[in-house]
C-alpha positions as CSV (number, residue, x, y, z in Angstrom):
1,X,0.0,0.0,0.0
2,X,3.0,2.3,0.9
3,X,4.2,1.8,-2.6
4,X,1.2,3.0,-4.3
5,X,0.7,6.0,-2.5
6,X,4.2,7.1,-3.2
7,X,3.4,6.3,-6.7
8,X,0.2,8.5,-7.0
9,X,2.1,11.0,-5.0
10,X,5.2,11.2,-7.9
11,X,2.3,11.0,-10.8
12,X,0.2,14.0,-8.8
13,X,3.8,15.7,-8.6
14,X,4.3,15.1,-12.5
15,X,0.8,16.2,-13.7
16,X,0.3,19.4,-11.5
17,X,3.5,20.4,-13.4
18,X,2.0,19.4,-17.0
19,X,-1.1,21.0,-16.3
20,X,0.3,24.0,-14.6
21,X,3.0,25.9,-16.3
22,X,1.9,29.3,-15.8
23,X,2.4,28.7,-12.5
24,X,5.9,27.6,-12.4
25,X,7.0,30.2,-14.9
26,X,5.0,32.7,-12.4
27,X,7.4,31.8,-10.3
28,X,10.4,31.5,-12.1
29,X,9.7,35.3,-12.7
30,X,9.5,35.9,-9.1
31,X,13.2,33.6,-8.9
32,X,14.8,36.2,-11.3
33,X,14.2,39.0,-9.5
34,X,15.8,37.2,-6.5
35,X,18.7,36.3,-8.3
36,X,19.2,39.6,-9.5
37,X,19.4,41.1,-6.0
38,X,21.0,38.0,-4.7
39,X,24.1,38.7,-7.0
40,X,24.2,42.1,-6.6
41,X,26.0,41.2,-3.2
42,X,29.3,40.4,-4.3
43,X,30.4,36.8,-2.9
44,X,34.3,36.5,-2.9
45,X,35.2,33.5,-0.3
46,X,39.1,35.5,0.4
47,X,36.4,38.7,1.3
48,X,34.7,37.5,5.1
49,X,33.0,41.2,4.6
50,X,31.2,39.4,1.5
51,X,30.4,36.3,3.2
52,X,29.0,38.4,6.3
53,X,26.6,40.3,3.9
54,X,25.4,37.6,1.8
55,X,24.1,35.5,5.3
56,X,22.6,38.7,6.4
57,X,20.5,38.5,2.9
58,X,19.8,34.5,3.8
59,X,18.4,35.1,6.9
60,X,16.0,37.5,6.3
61,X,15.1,35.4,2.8
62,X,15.2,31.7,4.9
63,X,13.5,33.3,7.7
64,X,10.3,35.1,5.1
65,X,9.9,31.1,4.5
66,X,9.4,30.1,7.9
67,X,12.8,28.6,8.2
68,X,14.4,28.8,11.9
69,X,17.8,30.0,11.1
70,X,21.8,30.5,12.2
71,X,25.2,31.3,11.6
72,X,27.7,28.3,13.0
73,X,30.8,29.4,13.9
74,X,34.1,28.1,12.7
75,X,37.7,28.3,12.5
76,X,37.2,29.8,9.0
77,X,34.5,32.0,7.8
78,X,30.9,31.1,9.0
79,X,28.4,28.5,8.1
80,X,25.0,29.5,7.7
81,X,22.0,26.6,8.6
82,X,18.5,26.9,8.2
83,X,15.5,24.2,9.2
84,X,12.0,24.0,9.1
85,X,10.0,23.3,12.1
86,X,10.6,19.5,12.9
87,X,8.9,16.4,13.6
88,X,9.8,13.1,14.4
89,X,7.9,11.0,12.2
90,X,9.5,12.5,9.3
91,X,12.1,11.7,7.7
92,X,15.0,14.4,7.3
93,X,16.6,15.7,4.5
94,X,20.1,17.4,4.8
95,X,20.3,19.7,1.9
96,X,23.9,21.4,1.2
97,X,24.3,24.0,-1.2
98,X,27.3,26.9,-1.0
99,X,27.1,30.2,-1.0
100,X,30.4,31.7,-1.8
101,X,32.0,32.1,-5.5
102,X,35.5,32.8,-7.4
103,X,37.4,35.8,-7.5
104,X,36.0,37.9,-10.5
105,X,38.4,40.0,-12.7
106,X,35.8,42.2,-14.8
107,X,38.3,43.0,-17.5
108,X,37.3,39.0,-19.0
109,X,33.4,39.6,-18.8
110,X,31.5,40.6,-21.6
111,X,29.4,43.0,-19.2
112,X,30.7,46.3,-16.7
113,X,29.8,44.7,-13.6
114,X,30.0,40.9,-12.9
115,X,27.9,41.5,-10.1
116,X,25.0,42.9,-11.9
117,X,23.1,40.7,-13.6
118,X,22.1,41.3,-17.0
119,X,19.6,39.2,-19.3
120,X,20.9,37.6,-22.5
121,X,19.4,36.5,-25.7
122,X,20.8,34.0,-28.1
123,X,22.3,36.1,-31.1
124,X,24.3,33.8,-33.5
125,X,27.1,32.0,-32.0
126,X,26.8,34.1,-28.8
127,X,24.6,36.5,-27.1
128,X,22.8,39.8,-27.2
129,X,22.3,41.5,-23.8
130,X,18.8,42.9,-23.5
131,X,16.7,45.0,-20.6
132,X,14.8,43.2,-18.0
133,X,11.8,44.8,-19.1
134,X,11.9,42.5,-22.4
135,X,11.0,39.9,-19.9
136,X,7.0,39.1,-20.0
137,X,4.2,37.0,-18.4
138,X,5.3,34.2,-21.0
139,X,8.8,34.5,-20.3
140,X,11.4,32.7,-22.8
141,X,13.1,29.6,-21.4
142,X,15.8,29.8,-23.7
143,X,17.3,33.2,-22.3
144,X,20.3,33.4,-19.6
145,X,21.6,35.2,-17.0
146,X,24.9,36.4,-16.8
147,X,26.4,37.4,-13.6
148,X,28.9,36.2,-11.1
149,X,27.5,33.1,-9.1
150,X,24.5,32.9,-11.4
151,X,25.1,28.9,-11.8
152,X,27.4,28.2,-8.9
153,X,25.8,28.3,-6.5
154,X,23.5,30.9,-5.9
155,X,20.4,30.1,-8.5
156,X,19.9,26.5,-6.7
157,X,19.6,28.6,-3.7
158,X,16.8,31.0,-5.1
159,X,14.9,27.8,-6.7
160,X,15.0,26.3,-3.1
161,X,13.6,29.6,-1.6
162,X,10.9,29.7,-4.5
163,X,9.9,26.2,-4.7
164,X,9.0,26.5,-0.9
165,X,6.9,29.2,-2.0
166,X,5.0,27.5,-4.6
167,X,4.4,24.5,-2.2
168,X,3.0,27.0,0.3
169,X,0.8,28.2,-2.3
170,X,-0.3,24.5,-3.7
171,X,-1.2,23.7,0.1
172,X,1.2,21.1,-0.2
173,X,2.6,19.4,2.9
174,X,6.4,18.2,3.0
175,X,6.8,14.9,4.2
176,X,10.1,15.1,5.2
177,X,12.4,17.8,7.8
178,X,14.1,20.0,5.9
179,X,17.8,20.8,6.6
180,X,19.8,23.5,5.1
181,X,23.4,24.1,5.4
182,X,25.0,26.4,2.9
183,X,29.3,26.5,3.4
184,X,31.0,30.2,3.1
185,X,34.4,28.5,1.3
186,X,33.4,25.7,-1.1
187,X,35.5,27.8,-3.7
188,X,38.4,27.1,-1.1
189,X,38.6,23.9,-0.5
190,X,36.1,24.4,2.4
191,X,39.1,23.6,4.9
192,X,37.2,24.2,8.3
193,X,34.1,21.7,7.0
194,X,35.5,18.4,8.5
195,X,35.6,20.2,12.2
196,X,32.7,22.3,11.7
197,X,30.9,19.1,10.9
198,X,32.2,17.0,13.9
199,X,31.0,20.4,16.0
200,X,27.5,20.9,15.1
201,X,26.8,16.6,14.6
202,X,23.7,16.5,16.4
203,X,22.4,20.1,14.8
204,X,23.1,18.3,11.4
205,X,21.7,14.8,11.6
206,X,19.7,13.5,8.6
207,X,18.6,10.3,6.9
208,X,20.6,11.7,3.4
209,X,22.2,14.5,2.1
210,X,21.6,16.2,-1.3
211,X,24.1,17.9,-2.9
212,X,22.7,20.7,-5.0
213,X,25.9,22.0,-7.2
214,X,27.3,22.0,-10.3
215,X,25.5,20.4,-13.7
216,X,23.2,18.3,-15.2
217,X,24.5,15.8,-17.6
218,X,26.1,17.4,-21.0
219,X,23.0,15.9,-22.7
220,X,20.8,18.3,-20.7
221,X,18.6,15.4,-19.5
222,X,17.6,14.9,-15.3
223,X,20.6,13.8,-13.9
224,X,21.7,12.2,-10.4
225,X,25.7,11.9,-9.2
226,X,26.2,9.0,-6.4
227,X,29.7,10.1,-6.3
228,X,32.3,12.7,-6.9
229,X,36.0,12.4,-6.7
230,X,38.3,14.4,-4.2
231,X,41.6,16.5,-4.6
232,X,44.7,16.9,-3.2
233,X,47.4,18.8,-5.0
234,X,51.5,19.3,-5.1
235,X,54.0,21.9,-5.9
236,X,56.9,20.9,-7.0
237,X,60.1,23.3,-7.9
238,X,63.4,22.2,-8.8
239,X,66.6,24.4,-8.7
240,X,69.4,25.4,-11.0
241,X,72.4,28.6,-10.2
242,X,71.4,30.4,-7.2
243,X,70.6,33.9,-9.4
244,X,69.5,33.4,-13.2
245,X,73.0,33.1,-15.5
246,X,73.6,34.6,-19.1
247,X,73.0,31.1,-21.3
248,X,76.3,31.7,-23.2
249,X,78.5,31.8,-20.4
250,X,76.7,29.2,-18.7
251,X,74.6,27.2,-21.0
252,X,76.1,23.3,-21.2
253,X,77.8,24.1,-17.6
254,X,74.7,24.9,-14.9
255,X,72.4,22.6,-14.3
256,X,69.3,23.6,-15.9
257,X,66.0,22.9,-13.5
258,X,63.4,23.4,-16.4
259,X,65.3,20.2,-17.9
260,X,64.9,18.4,-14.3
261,X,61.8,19.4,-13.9
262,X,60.5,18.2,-17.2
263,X,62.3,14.7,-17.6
264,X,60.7,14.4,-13.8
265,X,57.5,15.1,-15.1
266,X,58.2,12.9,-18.1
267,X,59.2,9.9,-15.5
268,X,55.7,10.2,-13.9
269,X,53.3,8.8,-17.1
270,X,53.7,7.1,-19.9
271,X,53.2,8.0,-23.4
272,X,48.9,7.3,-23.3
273,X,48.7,8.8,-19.9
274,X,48.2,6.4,-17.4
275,X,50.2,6.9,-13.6
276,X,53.4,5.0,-13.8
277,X,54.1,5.7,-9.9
278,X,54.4,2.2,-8.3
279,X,51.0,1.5,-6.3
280,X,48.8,4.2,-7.8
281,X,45.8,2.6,-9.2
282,X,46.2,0.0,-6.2
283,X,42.4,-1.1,-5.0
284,X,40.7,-0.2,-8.0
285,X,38.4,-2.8,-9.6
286,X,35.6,-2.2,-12.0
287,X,33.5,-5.4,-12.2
288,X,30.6,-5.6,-15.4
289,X,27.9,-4.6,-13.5
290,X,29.6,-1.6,-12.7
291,X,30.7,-1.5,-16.1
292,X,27.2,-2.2,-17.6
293,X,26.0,1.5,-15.6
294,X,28.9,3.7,-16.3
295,X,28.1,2.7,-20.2
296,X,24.8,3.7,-19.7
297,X,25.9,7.2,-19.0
298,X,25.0,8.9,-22.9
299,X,28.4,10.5,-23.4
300,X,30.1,9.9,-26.9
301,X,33.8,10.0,-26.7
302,X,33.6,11.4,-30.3
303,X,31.9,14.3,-29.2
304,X,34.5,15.2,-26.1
305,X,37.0,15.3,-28.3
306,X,35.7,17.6,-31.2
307,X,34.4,19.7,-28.9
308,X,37.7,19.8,-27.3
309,X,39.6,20.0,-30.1
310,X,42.1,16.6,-29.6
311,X,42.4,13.7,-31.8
312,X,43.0,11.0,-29.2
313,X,42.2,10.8,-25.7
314,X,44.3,9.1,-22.5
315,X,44.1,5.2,-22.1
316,X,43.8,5.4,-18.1
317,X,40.3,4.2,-18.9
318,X,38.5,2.8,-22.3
319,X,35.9,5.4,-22.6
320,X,35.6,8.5,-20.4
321,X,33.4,7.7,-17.5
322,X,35.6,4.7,-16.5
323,X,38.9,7.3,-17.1
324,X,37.1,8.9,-13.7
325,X,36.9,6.2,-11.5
326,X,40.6,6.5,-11.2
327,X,42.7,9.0,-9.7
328,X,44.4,11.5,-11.7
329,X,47.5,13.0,-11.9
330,X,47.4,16.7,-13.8
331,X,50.0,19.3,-14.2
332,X,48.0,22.2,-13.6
333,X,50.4,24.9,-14.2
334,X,54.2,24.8,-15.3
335,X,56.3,27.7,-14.9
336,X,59.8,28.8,-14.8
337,X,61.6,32.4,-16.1
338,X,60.2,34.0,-18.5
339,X,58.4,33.2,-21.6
340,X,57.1,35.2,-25.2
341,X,57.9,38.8,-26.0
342,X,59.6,38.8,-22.4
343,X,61.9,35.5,-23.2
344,X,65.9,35.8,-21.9
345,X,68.6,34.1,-22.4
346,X,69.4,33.0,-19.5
347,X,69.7,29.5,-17.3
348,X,66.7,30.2,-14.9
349,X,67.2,29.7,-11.3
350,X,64.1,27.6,-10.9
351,X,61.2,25.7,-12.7
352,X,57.7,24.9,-10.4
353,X,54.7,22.2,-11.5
354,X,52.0,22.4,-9.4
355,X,49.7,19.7,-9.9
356,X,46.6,18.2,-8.9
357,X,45.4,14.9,-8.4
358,X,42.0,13.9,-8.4
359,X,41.1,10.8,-5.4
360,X,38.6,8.4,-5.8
361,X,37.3,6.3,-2.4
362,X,39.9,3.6,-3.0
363,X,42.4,6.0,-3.4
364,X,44.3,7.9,-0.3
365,X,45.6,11.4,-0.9
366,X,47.7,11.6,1.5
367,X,49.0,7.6,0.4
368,X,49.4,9.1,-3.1
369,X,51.3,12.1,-2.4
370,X,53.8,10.1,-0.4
371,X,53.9,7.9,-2.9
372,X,54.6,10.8,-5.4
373,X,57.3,11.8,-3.4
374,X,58.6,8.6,-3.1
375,X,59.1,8.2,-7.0
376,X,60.7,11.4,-6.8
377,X,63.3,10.4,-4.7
378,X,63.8,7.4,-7.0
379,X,64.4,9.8,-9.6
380,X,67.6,10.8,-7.6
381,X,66.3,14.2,-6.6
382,X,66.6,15.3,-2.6
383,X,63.0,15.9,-1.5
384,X,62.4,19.0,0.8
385,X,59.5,20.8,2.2
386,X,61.7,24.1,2.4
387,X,64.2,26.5,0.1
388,X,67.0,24.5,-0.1
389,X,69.9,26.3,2.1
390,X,73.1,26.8,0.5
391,X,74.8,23.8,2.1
392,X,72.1,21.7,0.7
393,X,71.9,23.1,-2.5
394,X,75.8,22.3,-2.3
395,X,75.7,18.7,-1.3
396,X,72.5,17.3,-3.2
397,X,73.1,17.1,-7.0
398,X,69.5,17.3,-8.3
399,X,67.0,18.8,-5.5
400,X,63.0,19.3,-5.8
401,X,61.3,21.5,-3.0
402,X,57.6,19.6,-2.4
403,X,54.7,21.6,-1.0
404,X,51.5,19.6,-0.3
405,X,47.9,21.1,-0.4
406,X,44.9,19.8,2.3
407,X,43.0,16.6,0.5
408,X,39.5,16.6,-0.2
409,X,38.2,13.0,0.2
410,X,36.2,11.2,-2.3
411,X,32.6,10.0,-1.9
412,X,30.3,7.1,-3.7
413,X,26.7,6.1,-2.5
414,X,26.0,2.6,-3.2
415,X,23.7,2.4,-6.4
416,X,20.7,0.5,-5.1
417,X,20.4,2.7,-2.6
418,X,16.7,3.3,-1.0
419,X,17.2,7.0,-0.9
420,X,19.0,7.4,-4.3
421,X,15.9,5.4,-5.9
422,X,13.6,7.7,-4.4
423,X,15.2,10.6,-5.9
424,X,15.5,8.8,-9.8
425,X,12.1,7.5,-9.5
426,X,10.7,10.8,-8.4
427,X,12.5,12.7,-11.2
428,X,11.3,10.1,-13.8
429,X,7.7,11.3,-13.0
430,X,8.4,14.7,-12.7
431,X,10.2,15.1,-16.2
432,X,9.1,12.0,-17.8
433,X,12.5,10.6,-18.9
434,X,14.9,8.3,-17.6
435,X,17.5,10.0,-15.3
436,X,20.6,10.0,-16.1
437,X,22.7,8.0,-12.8
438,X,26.1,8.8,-12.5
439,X,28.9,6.7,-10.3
440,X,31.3,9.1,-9.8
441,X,31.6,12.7,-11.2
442,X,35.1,14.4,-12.5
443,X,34.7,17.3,-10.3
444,X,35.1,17.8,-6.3
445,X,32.5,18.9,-3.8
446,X,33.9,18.9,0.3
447,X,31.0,16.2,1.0
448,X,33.1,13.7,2.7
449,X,32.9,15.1,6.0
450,X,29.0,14.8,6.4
451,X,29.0,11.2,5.3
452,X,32.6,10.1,7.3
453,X,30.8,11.9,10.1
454,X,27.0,11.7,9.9
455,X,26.6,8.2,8.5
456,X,24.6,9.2,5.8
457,X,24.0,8.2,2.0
458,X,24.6,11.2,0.1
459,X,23.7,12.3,-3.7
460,X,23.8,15.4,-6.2
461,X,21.1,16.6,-8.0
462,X,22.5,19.1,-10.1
463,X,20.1,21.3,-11.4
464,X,21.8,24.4,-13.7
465,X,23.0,23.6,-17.4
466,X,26.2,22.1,-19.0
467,X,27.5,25.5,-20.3
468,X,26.9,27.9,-17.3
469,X,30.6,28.6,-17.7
470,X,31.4,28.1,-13.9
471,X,34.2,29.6,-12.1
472,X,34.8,31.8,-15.1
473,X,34.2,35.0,-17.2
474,X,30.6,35.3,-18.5
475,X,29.2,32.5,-15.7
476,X,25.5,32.4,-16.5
477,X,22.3,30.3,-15.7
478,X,19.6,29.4,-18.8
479,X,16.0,30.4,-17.6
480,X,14.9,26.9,-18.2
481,X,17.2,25.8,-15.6
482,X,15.5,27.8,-12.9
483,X,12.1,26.1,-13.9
484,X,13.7,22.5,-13.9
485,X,15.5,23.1,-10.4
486,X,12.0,24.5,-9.2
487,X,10.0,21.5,-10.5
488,X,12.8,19.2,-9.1
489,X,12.7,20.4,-5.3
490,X,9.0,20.1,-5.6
491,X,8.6,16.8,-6.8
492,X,11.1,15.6,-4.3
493,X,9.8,17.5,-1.1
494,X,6.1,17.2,-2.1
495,X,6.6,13.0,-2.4
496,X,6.8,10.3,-0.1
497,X,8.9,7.2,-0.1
């Protein structure tokens, strides 16, 4: 009996959507103009004055809702939480969303302020900007927002806020608690979280977490992650003459540490890309099943690549969702003297890689960065964690300073989970089309700690599109989106399991 009330519950939840439109675009109208002022606060996570302002908007907005609502102290910049009144024969649904964004530099954005957002129209292979007051009662799904934060994460946020509107107005009652708890420096590694977690445990308990961050599937279709890998990363800078040297005197003669530094590199992977560091893929097995799912996934490897402009991709995997199951090991920025119009001829006196690598739950990041440095040292090089001094620079031969970032841990919900069942079958019924279930997405969110902590399954539901340009210039949201996160919160927190 259970089961078919939850049923007629989803297909309620489907055709209230199919019948009423106007409603949902009336309130996607009434999302844009909280976006708008929501961005106009500017959200930097290295400004705390941002962060303060921005809570101050999300209390009084959380607290218009009925929410209860406070800011949680930590050794970083605050957390802000919100709940609705509880009861105990619900059950309760953590919901995590962030609310700080990247550093701007307006000189890259197509528009004078990357904190006022501006409306967008398609225009040939770009976009024209327009005035608000172009927007109507039978507004366009196919326009965007542009503005800093407008995908990441801020619109979730809004669609939240309005979707507990349109509930209110549909008389609707939620059948589960309903947790919020947005972090202030997801953009920076959210360092403080794993504490901050431990802290607040009872304040935070829930039966599951949803994630609500980042993008549906390229494809555009509903989409639900039951994993995402972590990060840890690595700076490595090898040496050469104390001071840079004129390369005719001393080209052939001083040691050259962009040379070191690149046959280093060159030890670490072979020619298709896969980790030759002893130990690295150790505990990683993908059986057919698991196989079977990841195929499943509607990417085309053809596609990736034309759109990325390469002929052939890295063999760490056969196709590319199995290529994230593993960790990864990228040189995210390579740097030594000078370079272009500004080139020298000189031996520089140093040469830095700093790279990331991706975890996965198998993999350690603190395991593989030892390990890193322990193929290093193989290589013949000294490894420090300081400038080398001048009596170590004269007793090693070849020496590579190593600087290690905090690590992110990886996360992966079982696939048959209960909760994560609820949530595909509920957004089958609301969109009507199969959802789109991912293992393990590419990118990181700092989710570990709830579920190392809390005991909880946890999944994202992304909800903005594929090309929302995140983290840089021109970051926008499609209008659409804002009506397909609204009709996924209320499907979800107007059914029953």
């Amino acid at each position: 009996m259970k089961k078919i009330i939850s049923f007629l519950s989803l297909i309620l939840s489907f055709s209230l959507f199919a019948q009423d439109d106007v409603a949902v675009k009336s309130q996607v109208a009434d999302a844009i103009k909280e976006l708008q002022e929501f961005i106009a606060i500017p959200n930097d996570a290295l400004n705390p004055d941002d962060i303060d302002r921005n809570i101050m908007w999300l209390k009084r907005k959380f607290g218009e809702r009925g929410f209860n609502t406070t800011v949680l102290d930590t050794d970083g910049l605050p957390l802000f939480f919100a709940a609705l009144p509880m009861s105990n024969d619900k059950p309760t649904v953590l919901i995590y969303m962030h609310l700080d964004g990247q550093s701007v530099d307006p000189s890259k954005w197509d528009q004078p302020d990357p904190y006022k957002m501006v409306l967008k129209v398609p225009e040939g292979d770009g976009f024209k900007t327009v005035s608000f007051d172009e927007l109507n009662d039978d507004i366009n799904y196919e326009w965007r927002l542009f503005g800093r934060s407008t995908s990441d994460d801020k619109s979730p946020i809004v669609m939240l806020l309005n979707t507990i509107d349109l509930l209110k107005q549909d008389g609707k009652e939620i059948p589960f608690n309903v947790k919020v708890i947005l972090d202030s420096e997801e953009e920076k590694s959210s360092e403080p979280l794993p504490k901050a977690v431990k802290q607040y445990r009872e304040l935070l308990e829930a039966d599951f977490l949803m994630i609500v961050d980042g993008p549906v599937h390229s494809s555009g279709e509903p989409t639900v992650v039951y994993g995402c890998r972590g990060i840890t990363s690595l700076s490595l800078t090898t040496y050469g003459p104390i001071k840079p040297q004129h390369s005719g005197h001393y080209g052939n003669y001083a040691p050259n540490p962009g040379f070191q530094l690149s046959q280093l590199l060159a030890s670490m992977k072979d020619g298709e890309g896969r980790v030759l560091i002893s130990g690295y893929y150790d505990g990683i097995t993908i059986d057919e099943t698991t196989k079977a799912v990841l195929k499943s996934v509607p990417d085309s490897d053809a596609e990736i690549a034309e759109r990325l402009q390469f002929k052939t991709p890295e063999k760490v995997g056969s196709f590319y969702q199995e290529a994230l199951q593993y960790p990864s090991l990228n040189i995210r920025g390579l740097g030594s003297a000078w370079i272009g119009d500004k080139a020298r001829t000189i031996v520089p006196e140093s040469a830095t890689a700093e790279l990331d690598l991706r975890l996965v739950v198998e993999s350690d990041g603190n395991r593989l960065k030892k390990l890193v440095k322990d193929h290093i040292a193989k290589q013949g090089f000294k490894v420090l964690d300081h400038e080398p001094t001048k009596e170590e620079r004269m007793q090693f031969d070849k020496i590579v300073m190593v600087k290690e970032g905090s690590v992110t841990d990886a996360f992966r919900t079982d696939l048959h989970n209960p909760y994560g069942q609820f949530l595909t079958s509920t957004m089958k019924n609301i969109f009507g089309k199969d959802v789109i279930q991912i293992r393990t997405m590419g990118g990181t969110v700092p989710i570990a700690p709830f579920i190392n902590e809390l005991k909880i399954p946890a999944f994202i539901v992304p909800v903005v599109n594929p090309d929302n340009n995140q983290h840089s210039p021109n970051e926008n949201v499609k209008i659409s989106q804002l009506a397909y996160g609204i009709k996924a919160f209320y499907g979800i927190l107007s059914s029953t399991m």
